[in-house]
N, C-alpha and C positions, 0 to 999 in steps of 0.2 A: 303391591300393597293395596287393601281398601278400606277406603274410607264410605261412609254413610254420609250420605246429605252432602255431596263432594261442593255444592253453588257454596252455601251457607260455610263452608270448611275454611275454602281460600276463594274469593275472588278476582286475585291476582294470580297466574299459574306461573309466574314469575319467581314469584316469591315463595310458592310454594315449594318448585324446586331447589331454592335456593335453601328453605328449611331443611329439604329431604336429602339433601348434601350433606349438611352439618352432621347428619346420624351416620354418617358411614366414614370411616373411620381413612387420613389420608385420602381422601377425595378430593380433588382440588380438576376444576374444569370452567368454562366460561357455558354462561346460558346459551347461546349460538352453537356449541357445537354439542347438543344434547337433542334427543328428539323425546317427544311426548306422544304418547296412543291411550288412546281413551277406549275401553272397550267394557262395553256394557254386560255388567253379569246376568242381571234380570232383566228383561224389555219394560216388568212390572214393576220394578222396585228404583230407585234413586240409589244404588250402590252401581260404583264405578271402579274399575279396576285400570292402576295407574302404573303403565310399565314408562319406564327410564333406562337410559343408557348415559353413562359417564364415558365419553369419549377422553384418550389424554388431553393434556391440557394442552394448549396453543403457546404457552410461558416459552416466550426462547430462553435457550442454552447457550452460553458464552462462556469463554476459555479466558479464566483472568490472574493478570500476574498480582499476588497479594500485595505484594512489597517487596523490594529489592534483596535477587538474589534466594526468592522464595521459589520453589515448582508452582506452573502453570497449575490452574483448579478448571475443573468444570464446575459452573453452577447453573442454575434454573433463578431467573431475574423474573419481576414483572413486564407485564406486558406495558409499554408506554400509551401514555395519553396523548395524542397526537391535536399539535396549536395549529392554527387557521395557514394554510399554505405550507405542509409539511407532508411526509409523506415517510412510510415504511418500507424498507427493502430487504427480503430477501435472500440473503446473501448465496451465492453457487460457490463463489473462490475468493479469497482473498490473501494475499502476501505473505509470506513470514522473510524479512531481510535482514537484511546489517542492522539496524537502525533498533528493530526487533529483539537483535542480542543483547542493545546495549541497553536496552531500558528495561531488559529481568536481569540483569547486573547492574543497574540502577549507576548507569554512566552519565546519562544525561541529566542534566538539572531542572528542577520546576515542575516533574511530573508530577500529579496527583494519583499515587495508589488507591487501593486498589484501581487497576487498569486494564482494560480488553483492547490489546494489540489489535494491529490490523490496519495501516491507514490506505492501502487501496486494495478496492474490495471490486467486485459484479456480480449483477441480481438482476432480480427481478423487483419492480414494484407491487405490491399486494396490495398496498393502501395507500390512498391520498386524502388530506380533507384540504377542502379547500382549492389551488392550482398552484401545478411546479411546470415551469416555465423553461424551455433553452435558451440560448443565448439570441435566437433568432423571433424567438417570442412564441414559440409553438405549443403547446400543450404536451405536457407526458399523462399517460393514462396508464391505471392500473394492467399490469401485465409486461410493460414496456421494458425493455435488458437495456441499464444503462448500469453507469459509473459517478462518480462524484469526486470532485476535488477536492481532497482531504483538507484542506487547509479553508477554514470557516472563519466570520466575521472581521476579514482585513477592511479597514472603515474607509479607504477612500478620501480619509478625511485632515489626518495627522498629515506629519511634516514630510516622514518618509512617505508616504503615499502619493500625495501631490507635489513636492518638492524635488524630491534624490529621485523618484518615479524610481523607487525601491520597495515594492509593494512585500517582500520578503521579510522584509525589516519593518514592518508596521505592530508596534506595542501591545497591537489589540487583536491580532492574530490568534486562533486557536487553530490545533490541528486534530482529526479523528483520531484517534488510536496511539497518542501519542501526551497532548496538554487535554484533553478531553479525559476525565478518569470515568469509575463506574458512576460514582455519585452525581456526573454531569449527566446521566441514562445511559442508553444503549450504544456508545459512541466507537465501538470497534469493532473492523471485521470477522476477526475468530468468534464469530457468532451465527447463530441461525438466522439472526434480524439484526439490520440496523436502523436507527431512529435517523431521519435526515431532517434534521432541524429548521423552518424558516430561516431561510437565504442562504440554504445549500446549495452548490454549484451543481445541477446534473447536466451530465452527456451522453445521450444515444449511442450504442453502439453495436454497430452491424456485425461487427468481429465474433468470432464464437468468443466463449470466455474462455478458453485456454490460451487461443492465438494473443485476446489482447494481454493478460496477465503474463506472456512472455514478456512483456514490454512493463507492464507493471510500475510500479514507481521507480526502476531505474529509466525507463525513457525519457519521461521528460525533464528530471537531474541531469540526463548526457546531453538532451538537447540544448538545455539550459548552459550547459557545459561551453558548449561549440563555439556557441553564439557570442560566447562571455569570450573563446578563443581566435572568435574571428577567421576561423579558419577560408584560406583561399583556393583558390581551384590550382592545383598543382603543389600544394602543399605537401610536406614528410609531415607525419603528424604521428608523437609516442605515447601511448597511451600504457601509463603504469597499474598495473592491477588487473585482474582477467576475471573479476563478479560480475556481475550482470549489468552494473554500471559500466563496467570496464567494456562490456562485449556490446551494448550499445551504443557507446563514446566511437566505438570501431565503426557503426553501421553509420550513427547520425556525423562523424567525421567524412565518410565515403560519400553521403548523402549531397554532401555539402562542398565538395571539389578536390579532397585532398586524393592526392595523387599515389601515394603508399600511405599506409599505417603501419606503425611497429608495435608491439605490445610486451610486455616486458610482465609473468606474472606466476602463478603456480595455484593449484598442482597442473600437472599436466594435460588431464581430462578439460581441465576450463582453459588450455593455452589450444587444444584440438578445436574448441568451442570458437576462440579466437580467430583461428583461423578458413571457418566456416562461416563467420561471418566478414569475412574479407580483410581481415589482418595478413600486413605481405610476408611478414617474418616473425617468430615469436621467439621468446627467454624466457627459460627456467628461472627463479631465482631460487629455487633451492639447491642448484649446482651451480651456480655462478656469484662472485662475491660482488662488491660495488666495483671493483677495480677492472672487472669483465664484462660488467655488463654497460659502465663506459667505454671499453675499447672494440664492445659489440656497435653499438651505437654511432662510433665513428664510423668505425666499419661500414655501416650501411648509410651514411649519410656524407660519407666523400669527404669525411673529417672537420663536419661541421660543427653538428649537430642535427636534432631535430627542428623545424621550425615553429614546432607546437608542441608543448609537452603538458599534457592532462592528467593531472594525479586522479585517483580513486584508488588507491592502495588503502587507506583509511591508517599508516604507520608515519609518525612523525620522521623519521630520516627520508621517506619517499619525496618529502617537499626540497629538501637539498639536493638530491637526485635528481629532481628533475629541473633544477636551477642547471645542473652541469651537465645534464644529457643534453642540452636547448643552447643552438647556437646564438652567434651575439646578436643581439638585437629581436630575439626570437620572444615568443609566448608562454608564457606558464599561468597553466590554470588550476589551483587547489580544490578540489573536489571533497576529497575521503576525508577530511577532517572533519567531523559534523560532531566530536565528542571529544575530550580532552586527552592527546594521546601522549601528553608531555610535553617537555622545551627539546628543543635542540640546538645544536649550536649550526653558526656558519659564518665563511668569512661574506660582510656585505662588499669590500671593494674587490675581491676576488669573482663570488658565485654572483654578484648580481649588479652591483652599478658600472664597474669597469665592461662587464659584458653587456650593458647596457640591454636590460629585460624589463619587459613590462609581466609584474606578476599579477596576477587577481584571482583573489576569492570569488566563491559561488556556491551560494549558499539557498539551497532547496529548490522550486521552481514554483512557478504562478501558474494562472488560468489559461495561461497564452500556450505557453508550451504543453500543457495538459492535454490540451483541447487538441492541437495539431498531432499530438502524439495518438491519441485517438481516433483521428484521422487517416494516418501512418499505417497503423498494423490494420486496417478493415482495405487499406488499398491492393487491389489482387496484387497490383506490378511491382509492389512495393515490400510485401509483407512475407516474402517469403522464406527470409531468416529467422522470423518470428514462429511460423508455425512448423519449424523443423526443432526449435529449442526445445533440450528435454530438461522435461517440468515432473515432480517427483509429487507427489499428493498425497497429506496426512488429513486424517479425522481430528477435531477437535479433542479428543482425548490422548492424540500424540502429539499435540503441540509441543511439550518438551524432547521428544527427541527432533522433531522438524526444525527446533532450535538449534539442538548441537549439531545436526548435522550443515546447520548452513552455516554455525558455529567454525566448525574443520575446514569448509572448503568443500566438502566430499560430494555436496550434490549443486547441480548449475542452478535451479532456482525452487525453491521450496513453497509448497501454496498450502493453505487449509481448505480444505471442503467438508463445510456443515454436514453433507450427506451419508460420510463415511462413517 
């Protein structure tokens, strides 16, 4: 285009492009990623010829469940405006799990739809204003491949925080990709970017992203798991359910002293899985009833039981199951119920006080375990269960079947990548 007398026309070249946008129809770009060349038609004259490039736009793209029980959508969001000590990420991979399923079937309560799944994610930072900080006080800078722990503004300050030192259970908790909806911004990983809020937890991570997202937000749930189970060094320890929670409940029990693991779970490709990551023996339960895979259980514990019995089945009869798989005076940890999966009945002087069991809930995990888990898969000696796990990778425009397939069972651990 040219204009005459180009000084006198705009002397803002800002705003001029900003005009020269509006005339073209669907244009939509940010001023930074446009370039401007000025080239003189007449050496003699004051007419300027003004070329322009519309680059796409930089607006991430996010994969959001509308509303319960609706298909995944792709949309193009704004860009967020970024508050004093916050920072932009990124995104390379981020998760699709259980937890995933249950909130586009709208199982869980208190989410606010529309929602961008996703609560652990890894990237890279692009932007920061201001300074984000690790735990050791160091500075993160743009470019840096970290992570973050989904679970945002536990106050520190209520009853459970400082009292119960049940920082899980703090009122004022939010989590990414989960109590975080669209309207709260960019707050999940099935996205290109995520918005990391003032007094988001980051963590460095030396791991590639694949290696650590084997580990993903089942690692530090099993780790959390463990610890809750006490597990000792020479322990039998049954771990019901063979998802990804299941198959690092396996590693982080081995980790931690037990002497065999059993695993009790289906289909068969995740009980192979199982046993690759150091499970001594494994169960179908799709060919064995409850009546079998008690008299398996004796079997291999000289008719005890087990001394640890870790749910992550996420099926309401699994928590009786494993009341009577656990011999007396043994451990049961409930894990897979994180969603309503019914009552069930039981007898209490039969399955649990006459056997005299200590049972406990455990319920998602903190910064502690986060941190160590991150720790965990970057360690060569350590991680090499992690980077043998097969990881299956959809584009943000297959997130519905990356659903049903982790839906079925059919794939070991399902990721989104932006890039696809």
């Amino acid at each position: 285009m040219s204009f005459g007398n180009w000084d006198s026309f705009y002397t803002d070249i800002k705003t001029g492009i900003q005009v020269l946008a509006s005339w073209i129809s669907d244009c939509r770009f940010q001023i930074e990623d446009c370039r401007v060349v000025f080239e003189p038609v007449n050496l003699k004259s004051t007419i300027f010829n003004l070329q322009f490039r519309c680059y796409p736009s930089a607006m991430p793209i996010v994969a959001v469940v509308p509303q319960p029980n609706s298909p995944v959508e792709v949309r193009e969001v704004p860009t967020p405006e970024l508050e004093p000590n916050s920072g932009l990420l990124e995104v390379e991979l981020s998760e699709v799990c259980g937890t995933d399923v249950y909130l586009q079937q709208g199982l869980l309560r208190e989410v606010p739809y529309p929602l961008v799944p996703g609560h652990v994610s890894i990237g890279r930072l692009t932007k920061i204003r201001g300074e984000l900080q690790d735990v050791s006080g160091e500075l993160f800078h743009e470019g840096d491949r970290v992570t973050f722990l989904d679970v945002h503004r536990t106050c520190n300050a209520c009853w459970y925080c400082l009292v119960a030192k049940a920082s899980t259970r703090c009122p004022h908790r939010k989590v990414y990709g989960i109590t975080y909806g669209l309207d709260d911004g960019l707050c999940g990983g099935w996205a290109s970017h995520v918005y990391l809020k003032p007094g988001t937890r980051c963590i460095r991570v030396d791991a590639t992203p694949e290696t650590f997202m084997a580990g993903g937000c089942a690692l530090p749930t099993a780790l959390h798991a463990v610890e809750r189970a006490e597990v000792r060094i020479g322990d039998t320890v049954l771990v019901l359910g063979s998802g990804p929670v299941g198959i690092n409940s396996i590693l982080m029990a081995r980790m931690s002293g037990a002497l065999r693991v059993l695993c009790i779970g289906a289909p068969q490709s995740r009980l192979e899985a199982a046993l690759q990551a150091g499970a001594s023996a494994v169960l179908n339960i799709e060919t064995n009833d409850e009546a079998a895979r008690l008299e398996w259980v004796m079997e291999q514990t000289s008719g005890r039981g087990a001394d640890v019995t870790i749910e992550v089945a996420g099926a309401a009869e699994a928590v009786v199951q494993a009341m009577k798989f656990t011999r007396d005076a043994g451990r049961v940890v409930v894990v897979g119920q994180y969603t309503d999966h019914g009552t069930i009945e039981f007898n209490p002087h039969l399955d649990l006080n006459k056997k005299h069991l200590d049972v406990r809930g455990c319920w998602g995990s903190d910064f502690s375990h986060f941190y160590r888990g991150v720790q965990m898969v970057a360690e060569p000696s350590r991680n090499a269960a992690w980077q043998e796990m097969k990881l299956t990778k959809f584009g943000l425009s297959d997130a519905n079947e990356a659903l049903a397939k982790v839906s079925s069972g059919s794939v070991m651990k399902a990721l989104i990548d932006p890039t696809l």
